[in-house]
N, C-alpha and C positions, 0 to 999 in steps of 0.2 A: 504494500500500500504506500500511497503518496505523500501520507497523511502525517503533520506533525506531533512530535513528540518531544521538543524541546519546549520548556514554558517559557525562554527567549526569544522564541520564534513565531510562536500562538498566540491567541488569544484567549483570558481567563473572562469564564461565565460566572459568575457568581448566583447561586441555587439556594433557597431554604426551604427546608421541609421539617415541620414538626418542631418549628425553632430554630433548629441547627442547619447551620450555613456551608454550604460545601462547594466547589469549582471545577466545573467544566471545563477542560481545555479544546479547543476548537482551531480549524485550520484560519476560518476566514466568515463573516457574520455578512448575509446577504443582503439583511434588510428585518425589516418588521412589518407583520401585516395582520388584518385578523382574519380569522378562518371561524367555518363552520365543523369542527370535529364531527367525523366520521366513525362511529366500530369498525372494526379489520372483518368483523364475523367470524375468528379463527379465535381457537382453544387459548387461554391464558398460558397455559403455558409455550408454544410455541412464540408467542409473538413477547416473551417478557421484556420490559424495557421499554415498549412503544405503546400508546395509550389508544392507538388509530390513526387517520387520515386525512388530508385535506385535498380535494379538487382545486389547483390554482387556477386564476383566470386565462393562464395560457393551456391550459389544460393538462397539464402534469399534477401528478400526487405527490403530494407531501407526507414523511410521515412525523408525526407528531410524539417526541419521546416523553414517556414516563420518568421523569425527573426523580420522582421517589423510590421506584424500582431499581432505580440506573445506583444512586448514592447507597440503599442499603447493599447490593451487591459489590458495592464497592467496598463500602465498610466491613461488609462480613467475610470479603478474601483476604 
């Protein structure tokens, strides 16, 4: 993958959940928009991490992360 792993070279997201504040590191931030959240329709557990979907106006899918799922997984490895 292409994808950063330097937090010199990324960008930190700043997250809270439940209180506690945690950080996302990311390549590059596209923008901000709102969306209509969509279900995936698929088992919890296959899709852990992601909360659903968004149709954009160009008509590509977004998927929309579960930020709380994402941080305890990360806490608990």
């Amino acid at each position: 993958s292409d994808g950063v792993d330097d937090m010199a070279q990324g960008i930190l997201i700043v997250v809270e959940v439940d209180g506690q504040r945690s950080c996302l590191l990311v390549d590059e931030i596209l923008g901000q928009q709102q969306v209509v959240i969509k279900s995936l329709g698929m088992s919890r557990d296959r899709t852990a991490g992601l909360s659903g979907g968004a149709i954009m106006t160009d008509g590509r899918v977004a998927l929309i992360l579960d930020v709380g799922t994402l941080v305890e997984s990360a806490l608990s490895s």
